[in-house]
C-alpha positions in Angstrom: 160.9 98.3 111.7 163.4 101.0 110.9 163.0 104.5 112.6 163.3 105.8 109.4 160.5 104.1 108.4 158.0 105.4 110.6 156.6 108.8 110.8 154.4 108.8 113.4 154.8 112.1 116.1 153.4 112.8 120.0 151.0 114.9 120.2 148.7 117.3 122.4 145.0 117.5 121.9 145.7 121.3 122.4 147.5 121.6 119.2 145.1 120.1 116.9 144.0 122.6 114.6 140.5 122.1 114.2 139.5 121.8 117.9 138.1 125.4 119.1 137.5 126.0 123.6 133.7 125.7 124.6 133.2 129.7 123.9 131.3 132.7 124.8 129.6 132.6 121.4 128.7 128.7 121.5 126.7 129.7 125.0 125.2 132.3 123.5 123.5 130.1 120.6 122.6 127.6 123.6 121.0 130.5 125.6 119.2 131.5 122.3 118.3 128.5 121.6 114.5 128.7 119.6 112.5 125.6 122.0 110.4 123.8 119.6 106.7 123.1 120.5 105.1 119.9 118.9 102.0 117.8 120.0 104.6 115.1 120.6 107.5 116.5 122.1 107.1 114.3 124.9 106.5 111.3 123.6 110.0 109.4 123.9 109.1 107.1 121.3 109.3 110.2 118.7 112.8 111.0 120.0 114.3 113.0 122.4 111.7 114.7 124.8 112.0 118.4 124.9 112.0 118.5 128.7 114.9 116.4 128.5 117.0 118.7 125.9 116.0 121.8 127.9 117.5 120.5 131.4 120.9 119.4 129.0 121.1 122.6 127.1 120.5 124.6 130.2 123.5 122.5 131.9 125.5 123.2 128.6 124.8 126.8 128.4 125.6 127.2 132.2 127.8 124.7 134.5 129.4 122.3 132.3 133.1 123.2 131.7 134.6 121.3 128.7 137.9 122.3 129.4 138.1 120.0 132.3 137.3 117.4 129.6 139.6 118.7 126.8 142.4 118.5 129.5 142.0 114.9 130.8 141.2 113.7 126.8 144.3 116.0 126.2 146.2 114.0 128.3 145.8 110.7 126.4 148.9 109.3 124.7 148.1 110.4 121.6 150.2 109.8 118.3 149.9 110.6 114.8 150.5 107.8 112.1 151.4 108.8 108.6 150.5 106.1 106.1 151.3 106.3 102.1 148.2 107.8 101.7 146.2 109.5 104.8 147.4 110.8 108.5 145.7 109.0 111.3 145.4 109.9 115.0 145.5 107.1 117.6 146.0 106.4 121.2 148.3 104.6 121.6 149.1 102.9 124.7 152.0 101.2 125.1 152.8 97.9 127.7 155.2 98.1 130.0 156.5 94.2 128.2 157.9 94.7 124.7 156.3 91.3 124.1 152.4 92.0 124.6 149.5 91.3 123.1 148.8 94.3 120.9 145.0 95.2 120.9 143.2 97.2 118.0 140.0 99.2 119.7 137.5 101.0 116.9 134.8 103.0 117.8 131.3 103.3 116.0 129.1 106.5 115.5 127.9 108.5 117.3 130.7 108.3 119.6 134.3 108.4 119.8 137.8 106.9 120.8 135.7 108.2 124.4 133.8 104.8 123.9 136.8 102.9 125.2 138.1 105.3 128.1 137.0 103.3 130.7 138.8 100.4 129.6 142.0 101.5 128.7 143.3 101.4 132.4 142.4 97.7 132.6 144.5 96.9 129.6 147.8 98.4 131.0 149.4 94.9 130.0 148.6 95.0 126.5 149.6 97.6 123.8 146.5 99.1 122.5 145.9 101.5 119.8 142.5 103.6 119.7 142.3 104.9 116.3 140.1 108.4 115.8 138.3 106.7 113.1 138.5 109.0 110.2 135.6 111.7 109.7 135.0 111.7 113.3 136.0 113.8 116.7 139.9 114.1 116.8 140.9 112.8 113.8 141.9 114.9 111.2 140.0 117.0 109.2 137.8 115.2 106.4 137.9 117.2 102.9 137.3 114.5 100.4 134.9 112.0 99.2 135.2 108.1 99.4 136.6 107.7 103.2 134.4 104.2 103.3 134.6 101.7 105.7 137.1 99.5 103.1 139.2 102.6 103.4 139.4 103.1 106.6 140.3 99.6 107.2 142.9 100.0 104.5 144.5 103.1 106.6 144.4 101.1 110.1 146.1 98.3 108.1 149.1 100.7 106.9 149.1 102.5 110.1 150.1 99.7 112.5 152.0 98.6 110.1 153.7 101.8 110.7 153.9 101.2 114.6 155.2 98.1 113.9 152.5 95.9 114.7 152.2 92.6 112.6 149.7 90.6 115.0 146.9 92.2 116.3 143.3 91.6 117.7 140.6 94.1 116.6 137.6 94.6 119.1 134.7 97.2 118.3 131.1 97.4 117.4 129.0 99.5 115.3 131.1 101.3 112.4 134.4 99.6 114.4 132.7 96.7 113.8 131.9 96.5 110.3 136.1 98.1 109.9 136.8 95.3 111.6 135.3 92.6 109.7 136.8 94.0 106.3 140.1 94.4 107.6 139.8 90.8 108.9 138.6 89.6 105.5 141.8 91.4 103.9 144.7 90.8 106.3 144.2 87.6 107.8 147.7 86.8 107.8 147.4 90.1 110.7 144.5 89.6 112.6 144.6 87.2 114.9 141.8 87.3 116.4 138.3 89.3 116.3 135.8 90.2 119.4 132.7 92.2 118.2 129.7 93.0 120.0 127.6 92.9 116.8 127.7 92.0 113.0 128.0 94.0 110.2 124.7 95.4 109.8 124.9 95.4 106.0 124.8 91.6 105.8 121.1 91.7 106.4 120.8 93.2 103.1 122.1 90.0 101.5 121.5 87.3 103.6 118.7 84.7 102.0 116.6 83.5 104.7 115.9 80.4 103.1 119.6 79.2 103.5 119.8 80.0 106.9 118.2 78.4 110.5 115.3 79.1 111.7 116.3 81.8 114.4 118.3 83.2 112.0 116.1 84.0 109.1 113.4 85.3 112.0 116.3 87.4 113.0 116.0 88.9 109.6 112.2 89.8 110.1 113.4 91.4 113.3 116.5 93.2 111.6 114.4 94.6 108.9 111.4 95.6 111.4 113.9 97.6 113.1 115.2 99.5 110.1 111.6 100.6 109.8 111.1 101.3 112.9 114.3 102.8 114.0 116.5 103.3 111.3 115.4 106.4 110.0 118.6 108.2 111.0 120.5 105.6 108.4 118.1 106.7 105.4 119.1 110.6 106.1 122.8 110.0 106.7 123.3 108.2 104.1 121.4 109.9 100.8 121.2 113.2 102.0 124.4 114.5 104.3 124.9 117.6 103.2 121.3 118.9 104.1 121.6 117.4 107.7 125.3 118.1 108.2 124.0 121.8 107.7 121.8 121.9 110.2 123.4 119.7 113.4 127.2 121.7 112.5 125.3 125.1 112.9 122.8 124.3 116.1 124.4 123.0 119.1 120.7 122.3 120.2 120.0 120.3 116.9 123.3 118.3 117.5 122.1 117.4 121.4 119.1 116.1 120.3 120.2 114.2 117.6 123.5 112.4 119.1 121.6 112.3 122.8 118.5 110.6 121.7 120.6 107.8 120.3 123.3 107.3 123.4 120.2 107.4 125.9 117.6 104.9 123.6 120.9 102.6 122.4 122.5 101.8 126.5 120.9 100.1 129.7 119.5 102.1 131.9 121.8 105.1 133.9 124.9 104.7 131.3 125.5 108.6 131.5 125.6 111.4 133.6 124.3 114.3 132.2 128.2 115.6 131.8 129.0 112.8 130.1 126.1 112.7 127.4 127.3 116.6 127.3 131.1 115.5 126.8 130.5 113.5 124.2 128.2 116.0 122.2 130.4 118.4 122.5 133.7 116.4 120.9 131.3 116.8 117.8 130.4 120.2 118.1 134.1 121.9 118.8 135.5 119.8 116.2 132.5 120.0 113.3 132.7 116.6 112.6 129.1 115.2 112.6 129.1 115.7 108.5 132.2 114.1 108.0 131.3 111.6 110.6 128.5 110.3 107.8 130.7 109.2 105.6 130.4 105.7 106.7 127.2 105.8 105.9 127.1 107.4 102.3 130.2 105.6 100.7 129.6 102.1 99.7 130.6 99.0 101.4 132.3 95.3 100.7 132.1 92.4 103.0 134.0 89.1 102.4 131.5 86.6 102.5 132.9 84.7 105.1 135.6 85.6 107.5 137.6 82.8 109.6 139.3 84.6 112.1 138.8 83.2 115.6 136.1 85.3 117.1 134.4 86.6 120.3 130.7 87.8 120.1 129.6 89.5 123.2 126.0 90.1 123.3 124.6 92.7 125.1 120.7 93.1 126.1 120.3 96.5 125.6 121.8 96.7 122.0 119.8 97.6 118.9 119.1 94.2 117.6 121.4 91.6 118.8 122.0 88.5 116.3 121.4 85.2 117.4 124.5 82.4 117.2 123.0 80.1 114.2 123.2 83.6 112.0 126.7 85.0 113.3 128.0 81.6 112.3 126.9 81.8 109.0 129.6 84.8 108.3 132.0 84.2 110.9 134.1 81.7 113.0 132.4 82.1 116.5 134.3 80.8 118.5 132.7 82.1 121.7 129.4 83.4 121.8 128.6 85.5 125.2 125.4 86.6 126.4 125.6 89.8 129.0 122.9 90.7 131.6 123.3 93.8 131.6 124.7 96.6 129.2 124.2 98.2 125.9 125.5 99.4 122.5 128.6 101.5 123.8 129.2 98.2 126.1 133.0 98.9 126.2 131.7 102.4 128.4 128.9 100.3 129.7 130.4 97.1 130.9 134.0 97.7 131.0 135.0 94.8 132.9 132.8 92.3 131.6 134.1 93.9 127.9 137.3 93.5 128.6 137.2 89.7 130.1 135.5 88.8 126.4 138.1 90.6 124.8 140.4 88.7 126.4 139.1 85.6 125.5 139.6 86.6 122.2 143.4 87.3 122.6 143.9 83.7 124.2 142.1 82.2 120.7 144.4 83.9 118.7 147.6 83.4 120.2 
């Protein structure tokens, strides 16, 4: 592709506008902070325990530096793509061999391009790309209504384009996940190859159980116990973001216990430290980008019925509500199906090396 043609730039996490330094004032809300007294606060079951988020906001208010953090993210080789119609912020790391695989890594919610930082150093022969997913931590800042998942795909689609990138395999779960799938579904003539760690969620909306096996129309009753169960979050973010988006963008508390609760009841056991549940709060909080990060959520979403892209499905124990083979199949090519031991929803931060050997896999399908 022409140099003219592309109008991508380097840049320094320091020099994106909308991130602000850990500050005096943002201690002094945490210091402030108003503890909240229920009969249940305890009871993990209900969410967060407040013992929990008083021992995290104390460490927040006091000895955790973020600048240590916002220097080593800083230090990331970031780029910025312009497409035709939106700006999107990547890392992109390049191989040392002009001819390498190129890998496509997208994060879910409520995380971050931080989801894959422990496995971008085994990766060093590939070229990867680790889109800030739009509405979330680092990307730019979200203004405008109808960033849905179809569009987002649509932007990652123009933006490698832009880096020149005509072959690629996508790998993500969650949000990354579902982006995946639809950009699979449009571009197949791109994607070579897909490794997910879980299937669109929306697709249990859809499904009719009386088409599908057994296990998989039991998975159904599972999927939709869950949603009652656990899915509460989904109901708020996506009919009523502006009322939340107040409240977690103006309370550093209300954000910790909202974003903690799910990285702590989502992962195997021990998957942070306390610094790093705290490093990936506070990607939210200095960039304000848990309202926009709902987006996903409140703008609508198309799947193609069926996608036949070679794919990887790694399975992880500790995940929300992993599918079982007979239903992945009935929406995609699985190729590979790959049950862990050991490992959770942010497996790529989990399991890194046991990530990366399915993504792998994936690769060799699709070259």
């Amino acid at each position: 592709m022409a140099a003219a043609s592309r109008t991508f730039m380097c840049i320094n996490i320091h020099m994106m506008c909308m991130l602000i330094h850990m500050n005096d004032e943002t201690r002094e809300r945490l210091r402030r902070t108003r503890r909240v007294v229920i009969p249940w606060s305890e009871d993990a079951k209900r969410g967060l325990g407040g013992t929990r988020l008083d021992d995290l906001l104390e460490r927040w208010a006091t000895v955790y530096d973020w600048s240590a953090h916002e220097r080593r993210i800083g230090e990331f080789p970031w780029e910025t793509v312009q497409t035709g119609s939106a700006e999107l912020r990547v890392i992109h790391q390049r191989s040392a061999n002009p001819d390498a695989p190129a890998v496509v890594l997208l994060h879910g919610w409520p995380d971050s391009v931080l989801r894959f930082e422990r496995v971008l150093p085994l990766l060093a022969d590939m070229h990867v790309v680790v889109p800030a997913l739009p509405g979330f931590p680092f990307a730019p800042p979200l203004t405008t209504p109808g960033m849905s998942v179809n569009r987002i795909a649509g932007i990652i689609a123009d933006a490698l384009h832009e880096l020149g990138y005509s072959r690629y395999t996508l790998s993500g779960g969650d949000v990354g996940g579902t982006v995946a799938e639809v950009l699979a579904g449009e571009h197949p003539d791109r994607v070579a190859a897909l490794h997910l760690t879980n299937i669109a969620p929306h697709r249990a909306l859809t499904a009719d159980p009386a088409t599908l096996a057994p296990d998989a129309a039991a998975y159904l009753t599972h999927a939709a116990r869950w949603f009652r169960t656990e899915g509460g979050y989904i109901a708020i973010q996506s009919t009523r973001p502006n009322t939340l988006a107040v409240a977690l963008c103006d309370s550093p508390a209300g954000l910790a216990a909202w974003i903690v609760e799910k990285l702590e009841s989502w992962s195997d056991t021990s998957a942070f430290t306390p610094d790093e549940l705290l490093t990936w709060v506070t990607a939210y909080w200095v960039t304000g980008t848990i309202g926009t990060s709902f987006a996903t959520y409140t703008e609508p979403v198309s799947l193609p019925r069926r996608i036949e892209t070679p794919t990887v499905l790694s399975v992880f124990p500790h995940d929300l509500k992993p599918e079982p083979r007979t239903y992945a199949e009935e929406f995609l090519n699985i190729r590979d199906y790959v049950r862990h031991h050991a490992g959770g929803h942010f497996a790529a931060w989990e399991q890194p090396r046991s990530y990366c050997t399915d993504l792998r896999r994936a690769i060799e399908l699709g070259s």
